[in-house]
Each structure stands twice: as C-alpha cells, then as structure tokens.
C-alpha positions as CSV (number, residue, x, y, z in Angstrom):
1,X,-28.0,132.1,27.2
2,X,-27.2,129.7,24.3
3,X,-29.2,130.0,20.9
4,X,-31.9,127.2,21.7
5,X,-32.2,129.0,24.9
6,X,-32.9,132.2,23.2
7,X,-35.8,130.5,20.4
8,X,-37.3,129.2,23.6
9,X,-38.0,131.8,25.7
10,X,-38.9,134.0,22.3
11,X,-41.4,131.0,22.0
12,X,-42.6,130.9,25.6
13,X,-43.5,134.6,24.9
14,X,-45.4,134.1,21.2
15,X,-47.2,130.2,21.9
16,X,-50.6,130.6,22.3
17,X,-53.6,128.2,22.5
18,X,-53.8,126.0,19.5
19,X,-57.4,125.6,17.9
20,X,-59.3,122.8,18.1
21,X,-57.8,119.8,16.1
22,X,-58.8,119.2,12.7
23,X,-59.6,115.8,11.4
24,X,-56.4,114.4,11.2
25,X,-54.8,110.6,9.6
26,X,-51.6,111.3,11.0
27,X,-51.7,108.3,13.3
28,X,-52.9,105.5,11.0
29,X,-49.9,103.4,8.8
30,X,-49.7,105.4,5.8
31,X,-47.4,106.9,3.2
32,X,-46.5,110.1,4.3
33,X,-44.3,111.1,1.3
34,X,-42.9,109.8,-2.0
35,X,-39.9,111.3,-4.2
36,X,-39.7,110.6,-7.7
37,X,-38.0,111.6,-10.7
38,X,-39.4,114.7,-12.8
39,X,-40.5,113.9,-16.1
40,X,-37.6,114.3,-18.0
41,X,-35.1,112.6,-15.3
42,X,-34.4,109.1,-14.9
43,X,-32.9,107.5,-12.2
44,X,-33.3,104.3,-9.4
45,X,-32.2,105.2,-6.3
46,X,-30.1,102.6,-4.6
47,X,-29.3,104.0,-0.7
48,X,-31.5,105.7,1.7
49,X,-30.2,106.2,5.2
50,X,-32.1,108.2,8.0
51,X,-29.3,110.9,9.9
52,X,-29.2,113.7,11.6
53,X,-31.4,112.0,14.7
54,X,-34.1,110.9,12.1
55,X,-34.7,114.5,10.8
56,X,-33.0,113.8,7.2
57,X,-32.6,111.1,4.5
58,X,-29.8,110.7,2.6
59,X,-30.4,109.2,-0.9
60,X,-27.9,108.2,-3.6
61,X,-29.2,107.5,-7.6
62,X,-27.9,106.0,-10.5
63,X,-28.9,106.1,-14.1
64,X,-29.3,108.8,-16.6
65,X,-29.5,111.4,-14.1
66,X,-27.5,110.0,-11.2
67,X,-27.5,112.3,-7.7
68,X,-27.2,112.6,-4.0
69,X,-30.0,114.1,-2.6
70,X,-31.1,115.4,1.4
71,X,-35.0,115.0,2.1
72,X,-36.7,116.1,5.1
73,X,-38.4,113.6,7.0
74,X,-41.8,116.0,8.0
75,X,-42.2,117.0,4.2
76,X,-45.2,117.4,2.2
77,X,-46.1,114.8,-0.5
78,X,-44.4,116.3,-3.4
79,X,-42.2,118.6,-1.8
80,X,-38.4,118.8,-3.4
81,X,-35.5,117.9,-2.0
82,X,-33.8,119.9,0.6
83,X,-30.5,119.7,-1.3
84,X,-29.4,118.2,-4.2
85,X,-25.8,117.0,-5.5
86,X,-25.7,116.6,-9.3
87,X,-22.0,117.1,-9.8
88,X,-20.3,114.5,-7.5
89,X,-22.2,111.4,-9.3
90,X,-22.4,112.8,-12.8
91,X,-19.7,111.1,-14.3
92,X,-19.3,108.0,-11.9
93,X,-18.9,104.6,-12.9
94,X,-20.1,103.8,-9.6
95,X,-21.0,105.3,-6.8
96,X,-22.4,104.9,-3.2
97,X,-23.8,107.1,-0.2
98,X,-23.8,106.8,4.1
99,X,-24.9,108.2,6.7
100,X,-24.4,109.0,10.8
101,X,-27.8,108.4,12.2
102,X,-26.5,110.7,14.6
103,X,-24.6,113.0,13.2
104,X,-26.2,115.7,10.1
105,X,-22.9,115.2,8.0
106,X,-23.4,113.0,5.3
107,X,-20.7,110.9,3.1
108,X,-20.6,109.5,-0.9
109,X,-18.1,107.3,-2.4
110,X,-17.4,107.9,-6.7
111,X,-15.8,105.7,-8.6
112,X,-14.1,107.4,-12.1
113,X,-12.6,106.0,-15.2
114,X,-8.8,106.5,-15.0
115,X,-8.7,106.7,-17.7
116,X,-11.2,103.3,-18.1
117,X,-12.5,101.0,-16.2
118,X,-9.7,98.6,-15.0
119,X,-8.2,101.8,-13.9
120,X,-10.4,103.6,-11.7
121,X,-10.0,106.5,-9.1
122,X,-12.0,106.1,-5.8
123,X,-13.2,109.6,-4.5
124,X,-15.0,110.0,-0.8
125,X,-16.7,113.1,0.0
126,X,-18.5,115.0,2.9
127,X,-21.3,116.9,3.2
128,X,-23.1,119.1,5.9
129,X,-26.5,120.0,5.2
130,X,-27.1,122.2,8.2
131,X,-23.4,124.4,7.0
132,X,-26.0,124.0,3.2
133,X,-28.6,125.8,5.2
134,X,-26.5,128.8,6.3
135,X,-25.1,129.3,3.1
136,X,-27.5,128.6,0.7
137,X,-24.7,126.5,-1.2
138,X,-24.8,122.6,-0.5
139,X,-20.8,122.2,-1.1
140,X,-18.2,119.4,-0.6
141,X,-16.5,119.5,3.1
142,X,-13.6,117.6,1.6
143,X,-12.2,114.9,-0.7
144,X,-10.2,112.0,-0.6
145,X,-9.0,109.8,-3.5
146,X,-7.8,106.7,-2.0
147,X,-4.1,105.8,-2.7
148,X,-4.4,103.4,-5.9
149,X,-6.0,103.0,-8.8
150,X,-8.1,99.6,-8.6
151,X,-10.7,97.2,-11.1
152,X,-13.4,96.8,-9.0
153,X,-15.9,98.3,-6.9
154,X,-15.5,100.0,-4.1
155,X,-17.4,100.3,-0.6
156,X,-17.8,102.8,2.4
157,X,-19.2,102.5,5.4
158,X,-18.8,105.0,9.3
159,X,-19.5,105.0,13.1
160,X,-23.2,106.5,13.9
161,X,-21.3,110.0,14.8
162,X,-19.1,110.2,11.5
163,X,-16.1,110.2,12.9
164,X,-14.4,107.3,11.3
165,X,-14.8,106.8,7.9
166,X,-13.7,103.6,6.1
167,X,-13.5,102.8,2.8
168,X,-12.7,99.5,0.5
169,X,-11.7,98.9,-2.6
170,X,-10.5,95.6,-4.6
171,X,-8.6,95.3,-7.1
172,X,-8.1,91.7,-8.7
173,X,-5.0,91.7,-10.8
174,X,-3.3,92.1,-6.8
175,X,-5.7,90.1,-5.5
176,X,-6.1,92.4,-2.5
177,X,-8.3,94.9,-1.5
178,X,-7.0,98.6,0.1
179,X,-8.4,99.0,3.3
180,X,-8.2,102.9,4.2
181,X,-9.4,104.9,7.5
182,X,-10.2,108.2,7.5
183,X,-11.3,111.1,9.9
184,X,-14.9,112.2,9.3
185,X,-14.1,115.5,10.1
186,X,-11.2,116.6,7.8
187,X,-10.9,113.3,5.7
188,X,-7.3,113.0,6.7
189,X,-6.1,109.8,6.4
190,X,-5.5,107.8,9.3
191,X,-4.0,104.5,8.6
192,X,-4.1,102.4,5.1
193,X,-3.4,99.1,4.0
194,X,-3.6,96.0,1.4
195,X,-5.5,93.0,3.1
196,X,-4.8,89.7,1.2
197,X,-8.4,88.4,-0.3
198,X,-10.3,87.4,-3.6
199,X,-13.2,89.7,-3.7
200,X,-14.7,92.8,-1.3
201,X,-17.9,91.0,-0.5
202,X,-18.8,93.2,2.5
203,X,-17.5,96.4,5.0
204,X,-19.0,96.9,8.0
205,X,-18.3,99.5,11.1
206,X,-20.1,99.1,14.8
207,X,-21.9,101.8,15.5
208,X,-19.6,103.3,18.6
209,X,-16.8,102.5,15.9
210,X,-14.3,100.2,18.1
211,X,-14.5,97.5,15.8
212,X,-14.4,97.2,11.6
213,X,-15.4,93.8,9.7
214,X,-14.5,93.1,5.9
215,X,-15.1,90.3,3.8
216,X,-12.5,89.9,1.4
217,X,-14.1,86.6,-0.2
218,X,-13.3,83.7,2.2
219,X,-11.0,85.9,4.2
220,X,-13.0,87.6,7.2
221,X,-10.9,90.1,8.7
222,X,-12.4,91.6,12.2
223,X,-9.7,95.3,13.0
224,X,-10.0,97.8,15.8
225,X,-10.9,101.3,15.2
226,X,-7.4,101.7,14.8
227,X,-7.1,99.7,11.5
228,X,-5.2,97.1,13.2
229,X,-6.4,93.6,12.7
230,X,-7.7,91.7,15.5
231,X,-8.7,88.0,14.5
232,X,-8.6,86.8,10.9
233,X,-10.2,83.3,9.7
234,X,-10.1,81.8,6.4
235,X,-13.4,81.1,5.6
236,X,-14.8,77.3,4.0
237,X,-17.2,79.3,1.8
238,X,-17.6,83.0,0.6
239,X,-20.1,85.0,2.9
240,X,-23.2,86.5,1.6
241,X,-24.0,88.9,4.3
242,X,-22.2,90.1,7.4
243,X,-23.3,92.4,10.1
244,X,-21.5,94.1,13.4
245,X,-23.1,95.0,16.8
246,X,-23.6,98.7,17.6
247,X,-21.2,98.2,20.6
248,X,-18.9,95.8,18.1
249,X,-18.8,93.0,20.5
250,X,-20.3,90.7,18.3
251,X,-20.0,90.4,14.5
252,X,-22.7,87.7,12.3
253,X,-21.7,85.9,9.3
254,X,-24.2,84.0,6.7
255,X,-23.1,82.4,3.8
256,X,-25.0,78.9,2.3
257,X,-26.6,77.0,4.7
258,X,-25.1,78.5,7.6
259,X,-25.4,81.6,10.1
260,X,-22.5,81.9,12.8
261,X,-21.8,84.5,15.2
262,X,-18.9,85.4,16.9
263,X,-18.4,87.5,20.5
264,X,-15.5,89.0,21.4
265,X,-14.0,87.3,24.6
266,X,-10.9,87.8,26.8
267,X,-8.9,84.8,24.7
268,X,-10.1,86.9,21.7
269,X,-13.1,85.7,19.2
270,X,-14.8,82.7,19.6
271,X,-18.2,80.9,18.3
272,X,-21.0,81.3,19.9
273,X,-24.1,81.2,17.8
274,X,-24.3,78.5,15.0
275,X,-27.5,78.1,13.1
276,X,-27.9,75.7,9.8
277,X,-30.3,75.1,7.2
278,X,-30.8,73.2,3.9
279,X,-27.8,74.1,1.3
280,X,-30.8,75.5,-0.8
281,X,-30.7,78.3,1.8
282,X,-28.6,80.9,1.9
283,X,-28.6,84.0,4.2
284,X,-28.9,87.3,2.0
285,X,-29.1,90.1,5.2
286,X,-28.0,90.6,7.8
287,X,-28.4,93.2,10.7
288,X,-27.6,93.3,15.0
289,X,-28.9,95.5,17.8
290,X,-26.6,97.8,19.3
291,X,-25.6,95.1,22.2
292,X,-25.7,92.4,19.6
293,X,-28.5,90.0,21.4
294,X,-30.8,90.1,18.3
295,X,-30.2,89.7,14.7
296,X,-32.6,90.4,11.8
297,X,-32.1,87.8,9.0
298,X,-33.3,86.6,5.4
299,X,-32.9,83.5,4.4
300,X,-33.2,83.1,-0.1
301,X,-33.7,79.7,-1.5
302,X,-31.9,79.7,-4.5
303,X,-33.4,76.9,-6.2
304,X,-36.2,78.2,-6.8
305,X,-35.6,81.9,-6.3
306,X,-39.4,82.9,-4.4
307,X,-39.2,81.3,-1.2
308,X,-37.9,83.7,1.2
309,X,-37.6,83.5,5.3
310,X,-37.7,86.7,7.4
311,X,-36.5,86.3,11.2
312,X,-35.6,87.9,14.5
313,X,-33.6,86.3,16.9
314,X,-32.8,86.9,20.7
315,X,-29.1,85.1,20.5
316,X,-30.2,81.7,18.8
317,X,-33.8,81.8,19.4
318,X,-36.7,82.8,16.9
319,X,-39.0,85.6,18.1
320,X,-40.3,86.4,15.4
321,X,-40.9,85.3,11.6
322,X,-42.3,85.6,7.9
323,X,-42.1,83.4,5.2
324,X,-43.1,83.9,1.7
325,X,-43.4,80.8,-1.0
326,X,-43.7,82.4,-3.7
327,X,-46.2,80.2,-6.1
328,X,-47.1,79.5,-9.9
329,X,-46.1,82.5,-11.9
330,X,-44.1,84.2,-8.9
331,X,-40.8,86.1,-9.8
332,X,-37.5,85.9,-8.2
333,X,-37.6,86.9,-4.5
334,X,-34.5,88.3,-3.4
335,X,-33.9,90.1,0.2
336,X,-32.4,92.5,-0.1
337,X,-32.0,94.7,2.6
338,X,-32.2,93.9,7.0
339,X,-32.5,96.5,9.4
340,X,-33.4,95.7,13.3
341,X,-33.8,99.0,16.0
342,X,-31.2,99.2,18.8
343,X,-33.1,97.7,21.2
344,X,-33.7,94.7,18.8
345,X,-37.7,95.0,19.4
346,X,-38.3,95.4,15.3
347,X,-36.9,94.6,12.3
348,X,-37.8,95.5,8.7
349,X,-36.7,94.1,5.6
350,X,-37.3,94.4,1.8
351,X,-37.1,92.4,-1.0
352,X,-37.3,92.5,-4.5
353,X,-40.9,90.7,-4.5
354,X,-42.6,88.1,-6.5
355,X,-45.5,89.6,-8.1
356,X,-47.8,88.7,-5.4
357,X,-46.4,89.4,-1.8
358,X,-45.3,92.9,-0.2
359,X,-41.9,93.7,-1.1
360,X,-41.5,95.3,2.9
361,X,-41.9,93.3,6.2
362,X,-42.1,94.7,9.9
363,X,-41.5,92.2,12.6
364,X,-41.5,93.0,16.2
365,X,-39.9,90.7,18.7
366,X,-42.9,88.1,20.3
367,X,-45.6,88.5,18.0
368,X,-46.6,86.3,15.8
369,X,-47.9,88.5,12.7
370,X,-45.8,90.6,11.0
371,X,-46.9,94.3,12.4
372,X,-46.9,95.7,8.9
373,X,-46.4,94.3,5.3
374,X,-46.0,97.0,2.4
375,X,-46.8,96.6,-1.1
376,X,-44.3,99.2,-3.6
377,X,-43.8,99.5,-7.1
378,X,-41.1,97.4,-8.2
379,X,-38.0,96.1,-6.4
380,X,-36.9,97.3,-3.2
381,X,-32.8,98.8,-3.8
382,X,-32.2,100.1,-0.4
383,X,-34.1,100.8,2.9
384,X,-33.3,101.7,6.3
385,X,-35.3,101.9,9.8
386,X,-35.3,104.5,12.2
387,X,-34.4,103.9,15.9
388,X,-37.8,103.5,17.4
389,X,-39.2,101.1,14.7
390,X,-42.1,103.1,13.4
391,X,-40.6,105.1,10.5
392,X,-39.6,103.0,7.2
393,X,-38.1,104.4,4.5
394,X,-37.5,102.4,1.3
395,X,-35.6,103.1,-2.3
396,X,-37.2,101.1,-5.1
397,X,-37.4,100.3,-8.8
398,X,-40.4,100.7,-10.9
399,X,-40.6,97.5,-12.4
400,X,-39.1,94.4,-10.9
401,X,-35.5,94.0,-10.4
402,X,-35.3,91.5,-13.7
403,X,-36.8,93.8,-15.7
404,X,-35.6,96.8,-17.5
405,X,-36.7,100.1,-15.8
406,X,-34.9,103.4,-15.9
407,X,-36.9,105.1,-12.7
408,X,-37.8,104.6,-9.4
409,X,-38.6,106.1,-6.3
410,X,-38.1,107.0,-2.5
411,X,-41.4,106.3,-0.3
412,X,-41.7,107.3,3.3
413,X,-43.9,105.1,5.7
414,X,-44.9,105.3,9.4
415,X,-47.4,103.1,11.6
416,X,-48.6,105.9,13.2
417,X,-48.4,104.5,16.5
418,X,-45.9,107.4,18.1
419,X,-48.1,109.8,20.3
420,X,-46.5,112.5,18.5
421,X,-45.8,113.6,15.0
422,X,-43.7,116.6,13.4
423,X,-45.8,117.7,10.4
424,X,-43.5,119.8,8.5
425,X,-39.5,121.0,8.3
426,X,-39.2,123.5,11.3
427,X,-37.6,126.4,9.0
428,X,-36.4,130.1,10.1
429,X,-39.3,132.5,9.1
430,X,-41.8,129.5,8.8
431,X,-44.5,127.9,11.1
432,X,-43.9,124.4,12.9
433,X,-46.8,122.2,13.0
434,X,-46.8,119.0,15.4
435,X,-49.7,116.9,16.1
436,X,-50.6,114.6,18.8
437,X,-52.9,112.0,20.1
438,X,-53.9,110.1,23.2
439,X,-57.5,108.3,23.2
440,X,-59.8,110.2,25.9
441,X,-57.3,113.1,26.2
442,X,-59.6,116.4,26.2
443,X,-56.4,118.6,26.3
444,X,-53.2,118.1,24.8
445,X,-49.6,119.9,25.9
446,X,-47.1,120.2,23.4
447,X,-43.6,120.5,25.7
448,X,-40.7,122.6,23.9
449,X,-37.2,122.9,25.4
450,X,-33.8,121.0,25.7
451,X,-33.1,117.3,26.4
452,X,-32.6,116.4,29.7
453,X,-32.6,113.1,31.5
454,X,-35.8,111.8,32.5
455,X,-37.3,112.7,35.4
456,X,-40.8,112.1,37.2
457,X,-42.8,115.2,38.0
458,X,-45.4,115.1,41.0
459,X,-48.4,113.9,40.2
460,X,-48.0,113.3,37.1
461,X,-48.2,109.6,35.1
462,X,-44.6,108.9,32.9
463,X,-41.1,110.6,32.6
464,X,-40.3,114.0,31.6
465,X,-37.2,114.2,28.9
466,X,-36.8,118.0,28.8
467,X,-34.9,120.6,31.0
468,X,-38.1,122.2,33.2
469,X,-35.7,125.4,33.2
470,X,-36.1,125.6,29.7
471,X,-39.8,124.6,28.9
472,X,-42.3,125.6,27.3
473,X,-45.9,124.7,26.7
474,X,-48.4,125.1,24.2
475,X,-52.3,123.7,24.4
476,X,-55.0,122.4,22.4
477,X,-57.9,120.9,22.5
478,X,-58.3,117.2,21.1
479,X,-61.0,116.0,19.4
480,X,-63.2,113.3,20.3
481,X,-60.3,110.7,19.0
482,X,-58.0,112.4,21.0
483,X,-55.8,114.3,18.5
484,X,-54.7,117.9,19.0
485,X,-52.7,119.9,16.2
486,X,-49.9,122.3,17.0
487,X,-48.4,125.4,15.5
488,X,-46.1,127.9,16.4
489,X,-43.8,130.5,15.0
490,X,-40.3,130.3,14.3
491,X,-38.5,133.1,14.2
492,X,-36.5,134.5,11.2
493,X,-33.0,134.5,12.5
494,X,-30.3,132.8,10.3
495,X,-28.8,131.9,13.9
496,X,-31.0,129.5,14.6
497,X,-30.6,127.6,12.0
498,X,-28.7,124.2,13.1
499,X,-30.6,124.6,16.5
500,X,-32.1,121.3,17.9
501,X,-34.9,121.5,20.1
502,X,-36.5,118.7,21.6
503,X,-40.7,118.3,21.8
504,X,-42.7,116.0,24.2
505,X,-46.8,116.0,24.6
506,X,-48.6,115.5,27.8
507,X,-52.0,115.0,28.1
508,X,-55.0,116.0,30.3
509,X,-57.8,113.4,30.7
510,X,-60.3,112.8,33.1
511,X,-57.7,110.7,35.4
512,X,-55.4,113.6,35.1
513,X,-52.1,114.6,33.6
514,X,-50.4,111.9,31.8
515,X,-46.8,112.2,29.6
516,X,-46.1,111.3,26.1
517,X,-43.7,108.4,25.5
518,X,-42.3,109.7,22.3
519,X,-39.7,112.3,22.3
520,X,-38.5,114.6,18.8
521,X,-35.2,116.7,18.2
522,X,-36.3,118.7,15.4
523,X,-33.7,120.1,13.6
524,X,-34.0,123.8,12.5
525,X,-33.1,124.8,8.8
C-alpha cells in the first residue's frame, strides 16, 4: 500500500457527514486572493506562472526588495507566502523565474555584475517546494553559471515537466547569443552553443520539449530538443512576439504588420498561416494550444499607443475578439502578456491599460463577448492561465507602467464556474475544506482517491476520474443554491507530505446521481 493509499483509507475511516452548507460566494467571478508587499517592502513583481498541476504560483520581484516567492493557490486573502527566496535576487541586475505547469520544481535565472554590467555572470537555479516542505528549509537544488560572461540580458524558458531547461543570453560586442541546454534534474549541461544574431528578442520551448525557438533579432532559429538546429530563416524585420505549440509542431511569428505560422512537414518547415494588417499594427503576444490549431494574439497600434486588438484563432480564422480604442485622455495601451488553454477554448491577456478599460481580457472560442474583463491597479507585468480556463492569475504595478511606482501586487481570480473548489492548502495536521455546487442538487459527494482513467458507472450521469478501489466519499447537504461545503482531516504524518490525491463531486438530485465535470490533484504540504 503506497502513501496516498494509506491517507485514503485512514480518511475512509475518519470522513463523516459534512453539515449543511453555509452561505457560500465561492462560485461567483471574484478575487479570491491578493499578495502585496509589507509596509516597509517594495517591490513589482514581474512573472507569475501556475505549476505543480495548478496547486502553486511561482512569482519573481524586482525592486528594492527583489524575491522569488511560492503561493498556494487555495489560500486565504492575506495569507503569506508558502516560501520565500530573498537571497538568489538580492544582488541581481536582472533576473527572471519559470515554471513546469506540471512538475512542483520551480527555476530562476540571475544576472550579476562581473564585476559591472558589460560583464555579467548568468546564474540558473532550481527549486523544489514539496523537498521545502519536508525540510522546513526552501534551498537551491543546484546552480549553473552559463559559460561566458555576456552585456545583455538573459532569458530562460523549460518543457511543462522540467526536464529541459534552456537558457539565452546575448552578448553584443560578439554579436551572438549563447544558447545552453540543461537537464532539469541535475542542471548538467547538455549541449551549448553561439547562434549568430543581433539581439535575443525571444526563447521559447514546446511544452513536450521536442522543439526550441529563439529570436536572435532577424535571425529565427527553430532546434530539436537536442540543441541541434532544424530550419533557420533570416527574417525581413525583427519579431515582436513568438510562440511554440505544446506538441512543437507548429511555431507563430508576429512582428509589424504581419502574423505567420509555420508547421513542421516532412520537407521540413513551411508557411502555412499568413495574416496582415496596417503597418500601424504590430503583434505584441503571442500564445498556441498544445496541438497548435489556435493562437491567442494582441495586436498594438503604435501610432497612437491605446488601440489594442485581442483575438483567438482556429488556424486563420477569428473565433473570438476584443478591441479597445482607447479615447481622449487614454494612456498608452500596451499587451503585454497572451495565454490560451490547451485545448485552445480560452484565452486571457493583459495589458498595461489606458485609464479607462480593464487591463485583463477572457475570451472563449465562439462567443462573441469577452467572458470576463478585469479592472487592477496599475499595469499588468506578467500573467498566466491555468489549464481549464477559469483561474487567472496576474502580476501588476501600482500605478501605470509610465509612471513611477515602486510596488505592486499578485491577484488571484476565478469565474467560479468549476463545480468544485479547494478552499484551503491541504497541510499535514490541518483540515481540508472543498466546496461544491450543482443547481437542484439536495446532496452532494465529495470523491477522494487516485486518478484513474474515466470510466462510466451504472446508472449514473458523467465519467468517473478516480480508482473505485481507492475511493472514498464524504456527504453534505446543499443548500437551496445547490452548494455543499466539505471538510476533513488530514493526518499529521510528515510522510504524506508530497502526496497528491485527486477529488471529484457527485451529486444527488431528484433525477438521480449525476458526476462533477471538474477534477482537483491537491497537493499535500
């Protein structure tokens, strides 16, 4: 019996009947969290990435009091951070953080004076929050410093496992930039080299990592997971965003005027998607879906800096779309950030705003409203998406993105729609608390056990994603909306920490036994 196996059947033996549900907001959009600096900090955080299968965000700051920090996803309001890295950053010129979505190891990129900074030392690091958790001590896995010394900024980017690592740097006086691949689980160098090119504009890595993308100014160089280059194409102008498919068989580039996307072939790469627009245009993000049928894009008009266009598209065609003008007064829109699900039904992007309109947009594939549009304070510097579409989290300024601001903040949003909700961290010792909902449900089932694949169960209405061998059920009543809160104990055994359960509802209504849609892997800490 493995260690989830064990917390299961100790919970099949402790779950009891859940009271009735309390009134509950859980499934309206909303906030659920926000992380800002303490009154005597100051910092603007400028990457957010959800990992560890949507159970963490990874966050990287910069400013007075630069750091690397690990939130919970289920957290209270104004709850701290799970761990926090004030060491690696502190004396940066420049740094960066990435995460595996699936994967709980997480990744930062330092750049240091060496001694100054046209000579500076580029540092990659690894962390594990769940080895944190065990030890009490969130430590560095390993360090590279990539072979030389370089002028510029630097960029890293990894598969959705963390696996393959690789990072960029430029250096101008060469006119190159140093290409390195390393292996996520040591840092051991696996292959490096000098790529020919007049600026690192972008690095990009698919998601099952087969296939890497840099833009070395009007150089686009497309390489195996191997390092090895497998087309190169001088470019007639420098792109401004770049993006990869999850399954790296097709890779979008936008630049002025002009999206293009090219699909790997038996002959090699080859065109297959050309879009154009005015000259005024130019594309600013970028993202694909894992098989690369839909892109998310914004479009920027530079001439007058508040027009901006958000889209999805199924291969050429628009399925969705938001445009904001801007107007008398407005500020400088930029887009900043695209991010579309796998499946390509939703795509979210933010923006540094113009005064008037929400900085963050949520389209979904076919309808003709964006689903949600979010208001924050300040400029949006980073945000990412989680895989079903419903969870947005977003890094921001205080003030707008022209204006000087030493703080900012990390804000947590959800549209409530998921028929199931984790309320807090699952910790050894502690109590979990899920909640669900289904209109007309009178009694609800939270399911506990281990993934399985989906299978029907006799008269019952939907799929079952957990191992019956291993499940576990605890009920409540719902209200008259149909929501049910859930707790249970966990219990306080340091060897469950790293265990990942997976959690399902059902529901009982006057037509009978129906199951959830949504499925959780909790992590426990």
């Amino acid at each position: 019996m493995n260690t989830a196996q064990k917390l299961i059947f100790t919970l099949f033996l402790c779950l009891t009947a859940g009271a009735s549900a309390q009134v509950n907001n859980s499934f309206e959009p909303s906030l659920r969290w926000g992380h800002v600096p303490a009154s005597s900090e100051a910092w603007i955080p400028r990457d957010v990435h959800f990992c560890a299968e949507d159970n963490l965000v990874w966050a990287g700051a910069e400013g007075q009091n630069p750091q690397w920090m690990v939130l919970d996803v289920p957290r209270d309001q104004t709850g701290p951070a799970r761990f926090l890295d004030t060491t690696s950053p502190a004396n940066a010129l420049f740094s960066r953080t990435v995460a595996p979505p699936k994967s709980d190891v997480v990744f930062g990129l330092v750049q240091e004076a060496a001694p100054n900074i046209y000579q500076r030392a580029t540092h990659i690091t690894r962390h594990t929050p769940v080895s944190a958790a065990r030890t009490g001590t969130f430590s560095i896995d390993w360090n590279h410093t990539i072979a030389p010394l370089v002028n510029s900024a630097a960029q890293i980017a990894t598969d959705d496992t963390g696996s393959l690592v690789v990072v960029a740097a430029f250096e101008s006086a060469s006119g190159s930039v140093r290409l390195e691949l390393l292996d996520g689980s040591n840092g051991a160098l696996l292959s490096g080299q000098d790529l020919p090119g007049l600026a690192l504009s972008s690095l990009k890595v698919s998601s099952d990592g087969s296939i890497i993308v840099l833009a070395a100014g009007l150089d686009l160089y497309i390489l195996n997971g191997s390092g090895q280059i497998v087309h190169q194409q001088a470019l007639n102008t420098a792109p401004s965003a770049i993006a990869v498919a999850g399954d790296g068989n097709r890779v979008a580039v936008g630049s002025v005027g002009q999206l293009v996307v090219l699909q790997q072939g038996s002959s090699g790469w080859g065109l297959v998607i050309t879009l154009t627009r005015s000259q005024t245009d130019v594309v600013t993000a970028l993202d694909l879906s894992a098989d690369g049928g839909v892109m998310a894009v914004a479009w920027w008009r530079h001439t007058t800096g508040t027009w901006a266009r958000y889209e999805l598209r199924s291969n050429a065609m628009l399925v969705a779309q938001h445009e904001q003008s801007g107007g008398l007064g407005a500020r400088q829109n930029l887009p900043r950030v695209a991010r579309v699900t796998p499946d390509g039904s939703r795509g979210a992007f933010g923006s540094w705003g113009d005064s008037f309109s929400p900085e963050v947009i949520l389209l979904e594939a076919g309808a003709t409203q964006p689903v949600w549009e979010i208001d924050v304070p300040g400029s949006v510097t980073g945000l990412d998406l989680d895989e079903t579409g419903t969870c947005i989290v977003v890094a921001h300024k205080d003030v707008h993105a022209s204006t000087f601001g030493t703080t900012g903040g990390i804000r947590l949003f959800d549209t409530g729609e998921n028929d199931l909700r984790q309320n807090n961290p699952m910790t050894i010792g502690g109590v979990a608390s899920f909640s669900t909902k289904k209109e007309g449900a009178v009694i609800s089932l939270l399911l506990v056990g281990q993934r399985a694949d989906a299978s029907a169960v006799a008269g019952v209405v939907g799929l079952l994603h957990l191992d019956r061998t291993t499940l576990s059920i605890l009920p409540s009543l719902a209200d008259i909306d149909g929501i049910a809160d859930h707790q249970f104990a966990i219990p306080s055994d340091p060897a469950l920490v790293g265990t990942a359960l997976a959690v399902q509802s059902a529901f009982r209504h006057g037509g009978g036994t129906l199951l959830g849609e949504h499925v959780m892997d909790p992590l426990i800490f």
